[in-house]
C-alpha positions as CSV (number, residue, x, y, z in Angstrom):
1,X,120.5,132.5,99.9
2,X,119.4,131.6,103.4
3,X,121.0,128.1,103.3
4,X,124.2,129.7,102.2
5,X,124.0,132.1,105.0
6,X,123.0,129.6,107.8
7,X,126.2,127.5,106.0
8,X,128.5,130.3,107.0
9,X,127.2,131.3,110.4
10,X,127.5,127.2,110.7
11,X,131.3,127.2,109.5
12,X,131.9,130.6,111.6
13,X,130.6,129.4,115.3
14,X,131.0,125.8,114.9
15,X,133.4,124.3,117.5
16,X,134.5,121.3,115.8
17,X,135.3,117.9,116.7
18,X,138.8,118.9,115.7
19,X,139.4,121.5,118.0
20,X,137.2,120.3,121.0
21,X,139.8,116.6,120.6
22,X,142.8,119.1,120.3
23,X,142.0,121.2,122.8
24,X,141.1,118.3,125.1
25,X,144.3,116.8,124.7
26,X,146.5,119.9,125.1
27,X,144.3,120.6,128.5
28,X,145.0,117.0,129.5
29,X,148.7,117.2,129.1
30,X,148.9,120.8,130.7
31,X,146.6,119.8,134.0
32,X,149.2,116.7,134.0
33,X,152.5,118.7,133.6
34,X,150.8,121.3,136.6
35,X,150.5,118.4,138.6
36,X,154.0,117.3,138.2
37,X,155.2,121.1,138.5
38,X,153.7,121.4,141.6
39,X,154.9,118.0,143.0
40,X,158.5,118.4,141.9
41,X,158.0,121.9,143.6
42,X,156.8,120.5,147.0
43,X,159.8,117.6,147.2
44,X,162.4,119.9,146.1
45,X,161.7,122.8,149.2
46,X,161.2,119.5,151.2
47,X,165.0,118.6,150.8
48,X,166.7,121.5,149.8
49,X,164.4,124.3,151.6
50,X,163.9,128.0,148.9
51,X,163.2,126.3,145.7
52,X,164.9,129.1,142.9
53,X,163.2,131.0,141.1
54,X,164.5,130.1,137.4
55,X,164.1,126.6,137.7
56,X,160.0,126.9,138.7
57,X,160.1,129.1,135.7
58,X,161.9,127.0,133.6
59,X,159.5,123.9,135.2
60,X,155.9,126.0,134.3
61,X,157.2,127.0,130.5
62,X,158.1,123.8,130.0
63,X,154.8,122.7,130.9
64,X,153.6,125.6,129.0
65,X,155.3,125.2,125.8
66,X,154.2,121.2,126.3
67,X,150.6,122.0,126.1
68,X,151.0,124.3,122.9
69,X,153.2,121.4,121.2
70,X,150.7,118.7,122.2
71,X,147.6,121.0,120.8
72,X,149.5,121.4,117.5
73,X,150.2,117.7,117.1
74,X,146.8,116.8,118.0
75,X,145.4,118.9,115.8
76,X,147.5,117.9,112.7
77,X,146.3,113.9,113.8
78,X,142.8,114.9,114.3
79,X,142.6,116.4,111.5
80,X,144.2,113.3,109.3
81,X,141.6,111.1,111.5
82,X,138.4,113.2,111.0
83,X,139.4,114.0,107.4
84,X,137.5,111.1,106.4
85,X,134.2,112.0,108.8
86,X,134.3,115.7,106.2
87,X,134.0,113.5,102.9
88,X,131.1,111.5,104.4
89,X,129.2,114.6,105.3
90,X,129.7,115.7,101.8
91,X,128.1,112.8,100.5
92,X,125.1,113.0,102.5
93,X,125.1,116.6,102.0
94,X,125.1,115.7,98.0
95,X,122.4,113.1,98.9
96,X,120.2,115.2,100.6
97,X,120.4,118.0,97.9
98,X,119.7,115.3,94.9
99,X,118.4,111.7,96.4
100,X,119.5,110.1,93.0
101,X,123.1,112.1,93.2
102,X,125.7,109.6,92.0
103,X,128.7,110.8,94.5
104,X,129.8,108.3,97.0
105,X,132.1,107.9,99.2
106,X,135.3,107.1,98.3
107,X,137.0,104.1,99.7
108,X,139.5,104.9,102.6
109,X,142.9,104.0,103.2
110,X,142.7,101.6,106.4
111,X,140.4,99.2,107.3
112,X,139.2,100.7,110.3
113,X,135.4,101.4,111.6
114,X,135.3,104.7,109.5
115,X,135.8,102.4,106.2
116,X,132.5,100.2,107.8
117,X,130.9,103.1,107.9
118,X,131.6,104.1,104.5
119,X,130.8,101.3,102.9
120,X,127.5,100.4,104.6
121,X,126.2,104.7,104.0
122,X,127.3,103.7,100.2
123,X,125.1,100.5,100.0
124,X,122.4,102.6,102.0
125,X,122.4,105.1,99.6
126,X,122.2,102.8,96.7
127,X,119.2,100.8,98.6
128,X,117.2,104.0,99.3
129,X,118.2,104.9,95.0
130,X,116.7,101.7,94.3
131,X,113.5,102.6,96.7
132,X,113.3,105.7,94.9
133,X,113.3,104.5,91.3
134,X,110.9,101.8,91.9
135,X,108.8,104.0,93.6
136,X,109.0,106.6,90.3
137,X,108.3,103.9,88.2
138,X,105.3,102.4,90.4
139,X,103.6,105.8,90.1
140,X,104.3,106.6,86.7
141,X,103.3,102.9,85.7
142,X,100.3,103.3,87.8
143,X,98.9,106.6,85.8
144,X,99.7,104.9,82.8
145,X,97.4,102.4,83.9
146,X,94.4,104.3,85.1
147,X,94.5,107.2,82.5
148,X,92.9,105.4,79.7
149,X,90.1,103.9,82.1
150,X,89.5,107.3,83.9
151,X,89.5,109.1,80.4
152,X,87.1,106.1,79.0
153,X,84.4,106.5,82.2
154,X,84.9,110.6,82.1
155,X,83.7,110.1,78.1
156,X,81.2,108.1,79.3
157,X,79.7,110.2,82.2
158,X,80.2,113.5,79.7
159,X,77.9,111.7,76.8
160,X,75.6,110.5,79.4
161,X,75.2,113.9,80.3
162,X,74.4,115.4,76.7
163,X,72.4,112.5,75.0
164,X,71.9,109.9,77.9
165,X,68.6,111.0,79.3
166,X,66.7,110.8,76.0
167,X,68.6,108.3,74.1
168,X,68.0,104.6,75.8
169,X,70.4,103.1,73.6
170,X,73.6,105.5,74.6
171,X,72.6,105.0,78.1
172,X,72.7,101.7,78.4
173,X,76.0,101.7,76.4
174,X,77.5,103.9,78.3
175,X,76.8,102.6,81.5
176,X,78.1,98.7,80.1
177,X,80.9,100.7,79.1
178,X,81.5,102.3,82.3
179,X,81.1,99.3,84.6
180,X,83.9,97.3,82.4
181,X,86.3,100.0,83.2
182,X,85.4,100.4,86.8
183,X,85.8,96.5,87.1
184,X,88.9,97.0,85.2
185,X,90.3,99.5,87.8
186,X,89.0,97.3,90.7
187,X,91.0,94.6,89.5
188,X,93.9,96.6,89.0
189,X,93.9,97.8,92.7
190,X,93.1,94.7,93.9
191,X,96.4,93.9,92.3
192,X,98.3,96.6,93.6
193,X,97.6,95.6,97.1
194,X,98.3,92.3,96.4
195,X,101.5,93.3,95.2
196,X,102.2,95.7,98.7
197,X,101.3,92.8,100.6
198,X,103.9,90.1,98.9
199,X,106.7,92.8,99.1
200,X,105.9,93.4,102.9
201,X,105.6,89.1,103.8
202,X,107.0,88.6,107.5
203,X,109.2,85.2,106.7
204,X,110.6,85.1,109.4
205,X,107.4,84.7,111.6
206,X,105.7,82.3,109.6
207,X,105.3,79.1,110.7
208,X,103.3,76.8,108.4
209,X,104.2,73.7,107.2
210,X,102.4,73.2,103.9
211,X,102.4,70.0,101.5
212,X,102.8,70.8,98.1
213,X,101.7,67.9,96.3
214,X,98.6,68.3,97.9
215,X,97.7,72.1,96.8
216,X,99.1,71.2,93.1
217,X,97.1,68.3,92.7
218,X,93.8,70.6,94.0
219,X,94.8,73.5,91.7
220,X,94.9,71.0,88.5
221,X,91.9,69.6,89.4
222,X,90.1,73.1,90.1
223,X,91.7,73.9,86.2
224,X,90.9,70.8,84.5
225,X,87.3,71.4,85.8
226,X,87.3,75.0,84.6
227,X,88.7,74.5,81.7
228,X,86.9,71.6,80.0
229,X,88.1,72.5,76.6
230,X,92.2,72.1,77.2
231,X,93.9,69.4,77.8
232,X,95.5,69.5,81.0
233,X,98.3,66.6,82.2
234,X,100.3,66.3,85.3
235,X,103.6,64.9,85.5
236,X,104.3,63.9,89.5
237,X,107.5,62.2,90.2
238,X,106.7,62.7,94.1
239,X,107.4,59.3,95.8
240,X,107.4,61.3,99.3
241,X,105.7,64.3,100.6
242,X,106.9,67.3,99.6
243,X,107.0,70.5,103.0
244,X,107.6,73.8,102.7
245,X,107.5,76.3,105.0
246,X,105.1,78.5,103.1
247,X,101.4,79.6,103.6
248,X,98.8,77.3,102.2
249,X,97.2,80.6,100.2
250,X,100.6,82.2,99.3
251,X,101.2,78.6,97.3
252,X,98.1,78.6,96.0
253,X,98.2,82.3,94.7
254,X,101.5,81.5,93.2
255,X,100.5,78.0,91.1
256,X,96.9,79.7,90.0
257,X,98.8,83.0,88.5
258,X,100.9,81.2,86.7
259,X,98.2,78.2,85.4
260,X,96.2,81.5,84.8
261,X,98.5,83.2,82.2
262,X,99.1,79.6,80.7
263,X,95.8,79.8,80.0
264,X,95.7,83.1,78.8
265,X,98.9,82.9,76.2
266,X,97.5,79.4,75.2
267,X,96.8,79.6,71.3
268,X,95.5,76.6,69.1
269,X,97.2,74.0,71.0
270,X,95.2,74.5,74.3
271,X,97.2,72.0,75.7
272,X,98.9,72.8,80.0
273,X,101.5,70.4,81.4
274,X,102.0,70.4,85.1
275,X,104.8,69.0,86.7
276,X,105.9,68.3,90.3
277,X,109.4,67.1,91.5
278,X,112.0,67.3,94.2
279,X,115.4,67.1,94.9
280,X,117.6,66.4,98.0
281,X,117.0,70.2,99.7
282,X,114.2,71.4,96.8
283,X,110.6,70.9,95.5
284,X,110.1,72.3,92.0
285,X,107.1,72.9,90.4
286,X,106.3,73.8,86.4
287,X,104.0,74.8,85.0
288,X,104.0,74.7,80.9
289,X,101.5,75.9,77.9
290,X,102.1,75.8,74.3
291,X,101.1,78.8,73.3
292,X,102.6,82.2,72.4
293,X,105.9,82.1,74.0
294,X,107.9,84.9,74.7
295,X,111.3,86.6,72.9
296,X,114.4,86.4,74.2
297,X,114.7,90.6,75.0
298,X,110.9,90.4,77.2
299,X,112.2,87.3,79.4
300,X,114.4,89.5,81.8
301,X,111.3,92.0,82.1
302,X,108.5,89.4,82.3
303,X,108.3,89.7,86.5
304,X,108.5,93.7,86.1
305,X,105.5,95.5,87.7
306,X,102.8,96.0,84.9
307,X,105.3,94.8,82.2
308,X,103.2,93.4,79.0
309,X,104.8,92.0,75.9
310,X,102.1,92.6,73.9
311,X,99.8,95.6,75.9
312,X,96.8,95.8,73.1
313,X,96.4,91.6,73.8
314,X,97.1,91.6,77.1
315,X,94.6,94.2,78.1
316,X,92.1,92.2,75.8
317,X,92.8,89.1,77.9
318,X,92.1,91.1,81.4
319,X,95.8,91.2,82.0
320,X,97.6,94.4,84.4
321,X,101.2,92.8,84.6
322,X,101.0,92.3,87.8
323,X,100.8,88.5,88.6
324,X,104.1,87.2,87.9
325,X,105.0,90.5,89.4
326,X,103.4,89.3,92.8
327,X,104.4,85.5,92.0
328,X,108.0,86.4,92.3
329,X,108.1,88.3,95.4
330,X,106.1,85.7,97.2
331,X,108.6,82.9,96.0
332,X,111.5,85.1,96.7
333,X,110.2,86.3,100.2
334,X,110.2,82.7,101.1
335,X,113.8,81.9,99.8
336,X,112.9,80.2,96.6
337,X,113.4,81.1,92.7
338,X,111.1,81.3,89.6
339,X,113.1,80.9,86.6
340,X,111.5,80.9,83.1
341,X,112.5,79.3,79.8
342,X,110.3,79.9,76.4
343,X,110.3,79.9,72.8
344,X,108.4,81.9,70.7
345,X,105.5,80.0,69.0
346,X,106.2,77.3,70.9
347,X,104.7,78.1,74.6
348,X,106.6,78.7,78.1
349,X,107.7,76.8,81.4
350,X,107.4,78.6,84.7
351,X,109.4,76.3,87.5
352,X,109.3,77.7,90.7
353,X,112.2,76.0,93.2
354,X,110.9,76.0,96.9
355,X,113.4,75.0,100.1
356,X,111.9,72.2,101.5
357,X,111.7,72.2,105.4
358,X,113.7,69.7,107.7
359,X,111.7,66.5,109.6
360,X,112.4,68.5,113.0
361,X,110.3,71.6,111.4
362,X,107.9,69.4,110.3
363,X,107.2,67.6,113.2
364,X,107.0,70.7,115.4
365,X,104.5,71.8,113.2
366,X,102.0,70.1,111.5
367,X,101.4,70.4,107.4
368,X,98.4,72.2,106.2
């Protein structure tokens, strides 16, 4: 009721653009027509002496009648010209009523700086609709994730309190119990941050030159130590250093998550292929298990925040969703791609395709 009132004392006192560009114009065209009045006045007694009356009437109702034509024709443009400005604050008016309204602005007849406008307050409406979803679906994911723990610790603590203090065996089960899920939520925050932070990388102010072959060949060898009872190989067509202008620790968080899930989804052929190679502009590294694989409907949601294709065995292997979540930001922040092919029963290739940097960059900076 009080936004509907404020609305009308809005429409009822506002002085518009309309009539302050209308009224400007008439007041410019009457002050100009006085002018000439007056000096058409002054040279006419100069030459002829008594000016007559009718024609200084005649001169100021011409001038008069001048300014009322120019307001009315100035009005009628302004109002075809600001026409568009009245649609726009309707849209934003819709937007700020309902942030996931799906009115937008219509496309305009010219091409003209209005139309710019237009069309960048559309695609800033759908980016801020995009911000809002995700942000929906972060929350809502992120209960998800924590109820079960915080109901599974709140058990806990509740049979503590009842049978705990006299029954050693339900206190120390209860406590196990408890510490797994804390750890459980730990690691899933410690995610989450992880996750901020590669959404929020500064590209543009990064600087390091880093060799890949170097930090793949270190993460195999971390693995193949490890994981003594797989079988891992490395296939490394490099016959020249590979640079990218990554951080060191970015690269490595993006090989491990992925050699970590290989491991995870391995089954009874524990088998991980890595596999390094380049092209004229990109580096491309792959990393392949034999495992599980994926179906053809989960592939598009794989990188989704907290997105599990099978939740029960996920959760059983320590998984939140998360890492190829974080992977793909990471590659994306720093202009590259992760693609993903897979079969189910038959195991999965990550590649991720990395711009590699110029000599000049390299030699300004040195690799890591």
């Amino acid at each position: 009721m009080i936004e509907n009132q404020d609305k009308k004392t809005k429409a009822s006192f506002r002085f518009s653009l309309r009539w302050q560009l209308s009224l400007g114009m008439a007041l410019v065209f009457f002050l100009t027509c006085c002018l000439f009045v007056a000096a058409v006045i002054i040279i006419l007694q100069q030459h002829y002496g008594v000016m007559p009356k009718a024609l200084s009437h005649w001169l100021w109702l011409i001038a008069i009648l001048g300014a009322l034509i120019v307001f009315l024709v100035s009005s009628w443009i302004t109002k075809i010209i600001v026409s568009p400005v009245t649609v726009i604050e309707k849209t934003i008016q819709a937007f700020e009523s309902d942030p996931m309204t799906p009115e937008r602005i219509p496309k305009m007849g010219p091409d003209d700086e209005l139309s710019d406008l237009s069309r960048i307050l559309n695609r800033m409406i759908d980016r801020l609709q995009d911000l809002i979803g995700a942000q929906q679906q972060f929350v809502s994911d992120v209960s998800h994730e924590l109820r079960t723990p915080v109901a599974v610790v709140k058990g806990h603590m509740e049979m503590l309190n009842r049978w705990g203090k006299d029954d050693p065996e339900v206190l120390v089960d209860s406590i196990q119990s408890t510490l797994s899920e804390v750890k459980r939520m730990e690691t899933l925050i410690n995610e989450m941050l992880n996750l901020t932070r590669a959404e929020q990388v500064p590209v543009e102010n990064v600087n390091q030159i880093t060799d890949v072959d170097g930090v793949v060949h270190r993460i195999f060898n971390d693995f193949k130590m490890l994981h003594p009872e797989f079988i891992l190989t490395f296939d490394d067509d490099l016959v020249q250093p590979a640079l990218v202008n990554i951080r060191q620790d970015h690269l490595e968080q993006i090989i491990i998550i992925l050699a970590d899930n290989a491991i995870k989804y391995s089954t009874d052929r524990k088998e991980i292929h890595f596999a390094l190679s380049k092209s004229a502009t990109r580096v491309e590294i792959g990393v392949q298990d034999f495992g599980e694989g994926i179906e053809p409907q989960d592939l598009a949601r794989v990188f989704n925040r907290f997105y599990r294709v099978d939740r029960a065995r996920s959760r059983e292997k320590g998984g939140n969703g998360l890492g190829l979540s974080i992977a793909e930001r990471l590659v994306k922040a720093y202009g590259g791609e992760i693609t993903v092919e897979s079969a189910l029963g038959s195991g999965s290739i990550f590649t991720i395709r990395l711009p590699l940097v110029s000599e000049s960059d390299s030699d300004e900076t040195s690799p890591l």
